[in-house]
N, C-alpha and C positions, 0 to 999 in steps of 0.2 A: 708603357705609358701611352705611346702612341695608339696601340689596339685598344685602350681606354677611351679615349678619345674617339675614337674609329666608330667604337660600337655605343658611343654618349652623343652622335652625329656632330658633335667638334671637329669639323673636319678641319678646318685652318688649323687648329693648332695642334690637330696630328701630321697635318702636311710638313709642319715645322720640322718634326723629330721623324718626318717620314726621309725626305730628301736628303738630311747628312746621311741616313745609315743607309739608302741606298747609294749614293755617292763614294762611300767608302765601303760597299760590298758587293754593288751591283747583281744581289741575292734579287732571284727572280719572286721572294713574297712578298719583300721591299717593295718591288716593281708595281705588283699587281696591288697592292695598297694604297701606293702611292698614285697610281692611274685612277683607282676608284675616289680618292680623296678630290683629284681632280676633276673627274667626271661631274660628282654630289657638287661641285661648288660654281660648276659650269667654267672653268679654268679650260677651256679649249685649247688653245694656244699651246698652255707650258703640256699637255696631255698629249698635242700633235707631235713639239716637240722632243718628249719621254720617249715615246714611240718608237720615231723614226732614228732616235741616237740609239735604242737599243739594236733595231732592224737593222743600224749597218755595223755593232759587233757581230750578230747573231743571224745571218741572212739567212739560213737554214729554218730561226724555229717560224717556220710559215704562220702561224698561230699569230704571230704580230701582226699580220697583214687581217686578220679580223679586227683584233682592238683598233687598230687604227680606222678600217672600216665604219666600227662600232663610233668610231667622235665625230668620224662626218654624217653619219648619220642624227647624231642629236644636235649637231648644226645645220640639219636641212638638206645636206648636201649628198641625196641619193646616188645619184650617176658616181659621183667620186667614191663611193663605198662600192656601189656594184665593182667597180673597176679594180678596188683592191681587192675585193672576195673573188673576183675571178684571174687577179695575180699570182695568189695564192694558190689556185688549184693550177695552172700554168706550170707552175715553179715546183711541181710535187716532182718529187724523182720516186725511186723503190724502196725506199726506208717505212717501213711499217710502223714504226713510234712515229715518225715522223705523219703516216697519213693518221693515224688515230688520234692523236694531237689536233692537228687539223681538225678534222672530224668533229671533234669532243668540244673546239674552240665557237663551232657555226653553230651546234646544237645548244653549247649557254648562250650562244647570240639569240635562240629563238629562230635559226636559219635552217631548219629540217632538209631544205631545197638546196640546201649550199651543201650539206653533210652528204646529203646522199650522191651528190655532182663529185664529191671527194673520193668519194669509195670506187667509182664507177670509174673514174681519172686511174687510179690505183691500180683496178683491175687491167685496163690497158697498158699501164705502164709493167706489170708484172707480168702480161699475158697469160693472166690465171683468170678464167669466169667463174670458177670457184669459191676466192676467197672472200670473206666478209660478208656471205651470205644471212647467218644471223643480225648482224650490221645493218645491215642494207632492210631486211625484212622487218625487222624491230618500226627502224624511220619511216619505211613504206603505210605500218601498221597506225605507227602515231598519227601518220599525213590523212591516215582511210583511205589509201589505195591497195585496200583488198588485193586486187586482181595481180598487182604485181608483188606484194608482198608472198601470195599462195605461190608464183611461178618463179619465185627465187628457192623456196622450200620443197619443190618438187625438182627443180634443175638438179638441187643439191641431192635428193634423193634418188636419181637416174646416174647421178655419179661416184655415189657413195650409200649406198641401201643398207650399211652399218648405222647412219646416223639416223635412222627411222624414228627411233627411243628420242633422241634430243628433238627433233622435229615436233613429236608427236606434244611433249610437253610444253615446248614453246607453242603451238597450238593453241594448247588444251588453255592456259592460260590469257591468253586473246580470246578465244571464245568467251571464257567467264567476265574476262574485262567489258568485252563489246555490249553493250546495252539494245542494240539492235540487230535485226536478223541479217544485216547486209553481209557479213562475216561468211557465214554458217553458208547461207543461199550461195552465196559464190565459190565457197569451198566444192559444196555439191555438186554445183553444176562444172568446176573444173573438175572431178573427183570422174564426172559421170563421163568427163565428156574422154579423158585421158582413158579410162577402162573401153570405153566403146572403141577408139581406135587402136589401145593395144592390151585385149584381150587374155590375152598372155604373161602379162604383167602384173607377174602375184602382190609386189608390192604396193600395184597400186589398188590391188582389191584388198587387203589388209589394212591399208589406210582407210577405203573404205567404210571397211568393220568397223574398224575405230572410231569413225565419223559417226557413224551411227549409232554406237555406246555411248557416244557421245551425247547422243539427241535425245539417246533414251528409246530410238528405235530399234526394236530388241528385232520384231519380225523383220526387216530390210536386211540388219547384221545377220540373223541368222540364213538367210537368202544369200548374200553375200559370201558366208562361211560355207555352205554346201555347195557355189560356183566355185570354193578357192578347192574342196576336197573332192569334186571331180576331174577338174583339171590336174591336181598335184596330189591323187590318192594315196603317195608315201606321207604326204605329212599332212594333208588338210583339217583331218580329223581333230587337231590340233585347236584349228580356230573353232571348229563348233563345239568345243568341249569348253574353249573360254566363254564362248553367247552364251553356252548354258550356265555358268557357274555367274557371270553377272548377271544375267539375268534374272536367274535365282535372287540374288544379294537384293535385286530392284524391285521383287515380287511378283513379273512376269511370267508366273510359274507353267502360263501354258506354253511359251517358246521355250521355257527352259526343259520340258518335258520331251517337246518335240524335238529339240538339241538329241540331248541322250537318246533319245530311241533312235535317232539319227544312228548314231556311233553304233549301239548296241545292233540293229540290225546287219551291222555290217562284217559281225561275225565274231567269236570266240577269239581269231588270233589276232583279232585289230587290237593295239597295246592300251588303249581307254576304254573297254569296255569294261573291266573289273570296275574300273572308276565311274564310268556313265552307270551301270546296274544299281551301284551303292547311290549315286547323285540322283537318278530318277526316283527312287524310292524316298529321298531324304527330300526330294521336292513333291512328291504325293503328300508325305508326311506336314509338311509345313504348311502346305495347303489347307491340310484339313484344322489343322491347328489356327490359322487366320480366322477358320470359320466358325465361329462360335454354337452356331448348333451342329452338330453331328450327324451326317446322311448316313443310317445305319447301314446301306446296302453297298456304299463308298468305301465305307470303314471293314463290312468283312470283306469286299472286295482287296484291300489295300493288304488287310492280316492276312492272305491266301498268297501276295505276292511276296510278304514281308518271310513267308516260311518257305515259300519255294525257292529265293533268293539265298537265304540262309545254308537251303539243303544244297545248294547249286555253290556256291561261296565256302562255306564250312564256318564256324564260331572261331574265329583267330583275331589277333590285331588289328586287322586292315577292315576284321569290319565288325569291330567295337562300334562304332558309331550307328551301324542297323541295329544292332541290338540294342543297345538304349531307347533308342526311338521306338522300336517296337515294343520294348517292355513298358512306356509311358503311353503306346498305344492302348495296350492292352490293359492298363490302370485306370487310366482316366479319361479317355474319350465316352466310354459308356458307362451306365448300372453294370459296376463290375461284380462276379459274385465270384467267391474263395477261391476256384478253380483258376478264374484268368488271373486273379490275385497274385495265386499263388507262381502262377509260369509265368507274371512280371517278375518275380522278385527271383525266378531259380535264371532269368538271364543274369540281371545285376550280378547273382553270385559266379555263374560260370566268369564274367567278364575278371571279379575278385579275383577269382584262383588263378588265373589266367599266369605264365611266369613272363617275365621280362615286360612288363607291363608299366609306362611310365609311373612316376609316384604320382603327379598331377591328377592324371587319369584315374587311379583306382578311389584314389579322394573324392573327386567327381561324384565316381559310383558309388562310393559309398553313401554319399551324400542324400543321391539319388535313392539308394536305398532305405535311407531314415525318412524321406521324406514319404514313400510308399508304408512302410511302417506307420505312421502318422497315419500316414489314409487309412489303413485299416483295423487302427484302434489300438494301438500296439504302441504305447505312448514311451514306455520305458525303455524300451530297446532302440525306438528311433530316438533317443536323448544319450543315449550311452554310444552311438553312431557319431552323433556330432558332437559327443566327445571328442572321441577315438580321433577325430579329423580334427578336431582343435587341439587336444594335443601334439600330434605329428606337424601342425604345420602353425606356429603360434606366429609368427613373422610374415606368413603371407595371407595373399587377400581370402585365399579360398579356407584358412582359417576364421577369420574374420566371418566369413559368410557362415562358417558352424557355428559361431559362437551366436549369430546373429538368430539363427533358426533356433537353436539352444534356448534363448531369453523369447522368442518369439509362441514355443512350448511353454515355457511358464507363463506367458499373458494367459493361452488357452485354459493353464489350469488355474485361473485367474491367481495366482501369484505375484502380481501387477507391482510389490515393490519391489522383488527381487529384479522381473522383468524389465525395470526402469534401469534400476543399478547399472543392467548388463548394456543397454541400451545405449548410455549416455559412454558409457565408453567406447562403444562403436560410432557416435559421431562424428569421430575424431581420427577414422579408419582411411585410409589410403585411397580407396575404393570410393568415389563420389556415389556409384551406386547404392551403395552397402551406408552411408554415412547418408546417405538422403533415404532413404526406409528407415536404416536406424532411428533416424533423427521426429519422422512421420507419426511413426509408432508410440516414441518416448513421449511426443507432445499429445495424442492420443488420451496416452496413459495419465500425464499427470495435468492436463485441463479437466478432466471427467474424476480424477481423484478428488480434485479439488471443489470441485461441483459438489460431486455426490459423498457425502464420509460412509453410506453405505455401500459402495459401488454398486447399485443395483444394477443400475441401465449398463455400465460398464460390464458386468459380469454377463448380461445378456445377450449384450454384443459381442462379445468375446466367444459365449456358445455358440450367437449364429455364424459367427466366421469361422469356426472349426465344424460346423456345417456346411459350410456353402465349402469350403474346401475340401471335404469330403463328396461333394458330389449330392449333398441332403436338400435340394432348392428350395423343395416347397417348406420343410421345418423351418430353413432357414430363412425364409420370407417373412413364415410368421413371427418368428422372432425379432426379426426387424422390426414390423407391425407394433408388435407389445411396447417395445420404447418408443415408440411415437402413440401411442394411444395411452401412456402410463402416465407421459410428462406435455403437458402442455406448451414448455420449450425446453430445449435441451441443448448443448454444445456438439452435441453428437451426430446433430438431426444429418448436416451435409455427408457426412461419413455411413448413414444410414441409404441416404440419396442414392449413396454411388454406389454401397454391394447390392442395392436393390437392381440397378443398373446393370450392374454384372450378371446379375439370375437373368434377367430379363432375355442380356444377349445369348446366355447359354442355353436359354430354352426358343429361340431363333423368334422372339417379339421386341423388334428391331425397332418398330414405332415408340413403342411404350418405354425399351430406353433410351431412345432416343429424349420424347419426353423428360425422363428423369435427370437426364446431365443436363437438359437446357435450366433445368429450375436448380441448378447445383450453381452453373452461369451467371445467370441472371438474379440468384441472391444470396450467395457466397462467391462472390468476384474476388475480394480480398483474404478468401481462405485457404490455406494449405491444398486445396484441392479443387480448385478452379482449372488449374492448366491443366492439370489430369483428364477436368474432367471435358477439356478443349481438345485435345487432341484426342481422345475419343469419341468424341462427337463427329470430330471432322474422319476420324477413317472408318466411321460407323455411316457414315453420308458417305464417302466415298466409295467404299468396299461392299455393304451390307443394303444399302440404300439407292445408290446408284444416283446420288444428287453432288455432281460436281461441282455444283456454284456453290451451295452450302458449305463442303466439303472446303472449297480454299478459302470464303470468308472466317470459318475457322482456324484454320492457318494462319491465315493473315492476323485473325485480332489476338491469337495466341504469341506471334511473332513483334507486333505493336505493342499490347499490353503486360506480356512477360518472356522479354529480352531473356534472362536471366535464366529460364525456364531449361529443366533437362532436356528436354523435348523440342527445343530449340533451331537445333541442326535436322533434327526428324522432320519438323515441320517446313524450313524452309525448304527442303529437300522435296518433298511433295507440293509445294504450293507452285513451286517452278514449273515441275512436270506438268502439272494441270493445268499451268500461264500458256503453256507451249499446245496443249490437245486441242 
């Protein structure tokens, strides 16, 4: 009843039923209710004296000596608060509950200044400059005292170079909190100024690195990681094998290149070079995949290393993952004809046969292999594939994804109620991936069924996108063409917009779609494919265009206008990086 009161700001007559059951239990929530009820009512007096009859049972819990603090303060009475907040750290002995109490008492005051005077008291009274380092750094951070927040986190890291990992996250964390560069800048420049005097001090060049992964400075880290694997060439190799694998993850694919062939130069018995060989090649790879037109002399350039790596490597487990890539090179970067057709499809199977090979994996490939099927006309046997993998795996996602490419075959053969059926139950799929294409598709299907009871345009479009998926641009342009010249309006037109778009980047006229998504923008805002067609735009400006202001207005209005957007974390992710160029 009294906590009814309490929280209905009755406080008089929570005070009533506060005071007997503290009086008869002297229970320290009693206490601290009872002092608040006092406080809300401006009861000074009976709050000085709750106080000070608790402070002389209890002269230890120092913590009284704030709340009492705390009444002369809303009495005006500064100096006499100062005097008891500085009693209180006076009065500290070696008791650890006792100093975090303390501690935790000035910081609900609002007293950061008193809290960190606690810890600092502590440290002398236990003659440890070690402890409460976290502590201490946290309040420094809250205050924006950078400088001494970094040099409680390095103390600790000169004494204890295990706790690097907790350091690095408590970091990492203030960085994203900090709204300004004050942080970051003073990090650096402590960072630069400790490595300059001790040289030798891998940890603190590894923080470094980190700093710099941080910033998104891929070239500095990897500069960094080739000072830490000259100085310590038993393990250095180590940090530029990580530049290169973030970097990779970030798109930096020319440090990431320069990473590996780092390693890889460094000879056959260095222990990451099996690794950097397969990660350089898997970052060629991705590259050229980013770039929507194809540099034919890149591309045999890459196939010439993709087989001598192969012959130097051998076809095994460890590097399933070159062969995939390559087989996908060899399918669908160029006008494929039978022959490279066919040595995509005999990798897929060696990877098949392969024994001890996880079950995930061989699904994968198989996958992979229906969908090559698919490319090359072979409609039946790629549908009997993602069977085969929807069978085996009816419970997981990558089931799901056969089933989805399964119903995704029957649109092509326009089948379209079937193709709903399968559709609508992938909805509902675990995979927000797999349930957002599903879902794309399904409404595809049944706004254009309902439009058209002949499906014409539907059927059309159905052929030109198992065109433009086979690699057929120009057919499939003009098939785009015919539903916009057949129907005066159509529900389809924005979906037409954007495979046009797609041809455009795959035959590298970068302008043109450019063009196309903005009129997807600017008059399909509210359509299913608005942010699709936003975040393409904006890495088509960034990547292919070279217009970085464009490129984050994109971002941004993608990030403003649809929150909710898969593409969401993609974009804020980029729009940062570009804040910061």
């Amino acid at each position: 009843m009294a906590s009814y009161y309490y929280q209905n700001r009755e406080y008089d007559k929570a005070i009533e039923l506060y005071e007997p059951l503290y009086a008869r239990t002297q229970n320290i929530y009693y206490y601290q209710m009872l002092l608040g009820c006092y406080a809300e009512t401006g009861k000074y007096k009976e709050a000085e004296r709750l106080v000070e009859k608790r402070l002389k049972r209890q002269p230890r819990d120092l913590f009284l000596y704030v709340d009492l603090g705390s009444i002369y303060l809303k009495r005006g009475e500064k100096k006499k608060a100062e005097k008891q907040y500085a009693a209180a750290i006076e009065k500290l002995g070696r008791d650890s509950k006792q100093t975090s109490d303390l501690a935790m008492a000035f910081e609900n005051a609002g007293r950061n200044d008193y809290a960190i005077q606690t810890y600092l008291a502590a440290r002398e009274r236990m003659d440890n400059q070690y402890i409460y380092v976290m502590e201490l750094a946290t309040l420094y951070e809250k205050s924006g005292d950078y400088e001494k927040m970094t040099q409680e986190y390095f103390a600790l890291l000169d004494k204890s170079p295990g706790s690097m990992g907790s350091i690095q996250i408590a970091l990492q964390r203030a960085l994203n909190e900090t709204s300004t560069t004050q942080l970051a800048d003073g990090l650096r420049r402590t960072l630069t100024s400790r490595i300059r005097q001790n040289p030798e001090n891998r940890n603190y060049l590894e923080m470094m690195i980190w700093f710099s992964l941080q910033q998104l400075d891929f070239d500095f880290a990897l500069t960094q990681a080739k000072a830490v694997d000259a100085r310590f060439p038993d393990q250095g190799a180590e940090q530029v094998y990580r530049v290169a694998q973030i970097a990779h993850n970030n798109e930096a694919f020319d440090v990431a290149e320069a990473a590996y062939r780092h390693i890889i130069a460094k000879g056959k018995d260095t222990p990451l070079y099996f690794d950097s060989k397969i990660g350089l090649l898997t970052t060629k790879y991705a590259r050229i995949n980013q770039s929507h037109a194809v540099n034919t002399k890149e591309l045999a350039t890459l196939e010439g290393e993709y087989e001598a790596t192969l012959t130097e490597l051998g076809k095994n487990p460890q590097t399933v993952p070159l062969m995939r890539n390559y087989s996908h090179l060899l399918a669908y970067n160029t006008p494929a004809d039978n022959a490279r057709l066919q040595k995509a499809a005999d990798l897929l199977y060696d990877i098949i046969e392969m024994p001890r090979l996880p079950g995930n994996t061989v699904s994968e490939v198989k996958l992979e292999l229906g969908d090559l099927l698919l490319f090359s006309g072979e409609i039946w046997d790629a549908s009997l594939l993602y069977g085969q993998v929807e069978k085996a795996n009816k419970n997981d996602v990558i089931g799901a994804m056969a089933k989805f490419k399964n119903a995704k075959l029957s649109y092509y053969n326009n089948d379209f109620q079937w193709a709903k059926s399968q559709l609508d139950v992938l909805r509902a799929s675990t995979s927000k991936l797999i349930a957002n294409d599903a879902m794309q598709l399904s409404l595809l299907i049944s706004d254009n069924m309902e439009e058209d009871s002949t499906y014409e345009a539907l059927s059309y479009y159905a052929a030109a996108d198992l065109m433009l998926y086979r690699g057929q641009l120009d057919s499939a342009w003009a098939l785009y063409d015919d539903i916009t010249i057949r129907n005066l309006s159509h529900s389809l037109f924005d979906e037409v917009l954007m495979q046009k778009a797609r041809i455009r980047m795959k035959q590298g006229r970068y302008a043109e779609a450019d063009s196309l998504l903005q009129r997807i923008v600017d008059h399909y805002a509210s359509d299913i494919l608005a942010d699709d067609a936003l975040i393409m735009l904006a890495e088509l400006n960034e990547q292919q265009l070279g217009n970085a202001d464009r490129a984050r207005e994109c971002y941004e209005k993608l990030l403003l206008d649809y929150p909710a957007s898969l593409y969401a974390d993609r974009a804020r992710k980029r729009y940062n990086a570009l804040k910061k160029q």
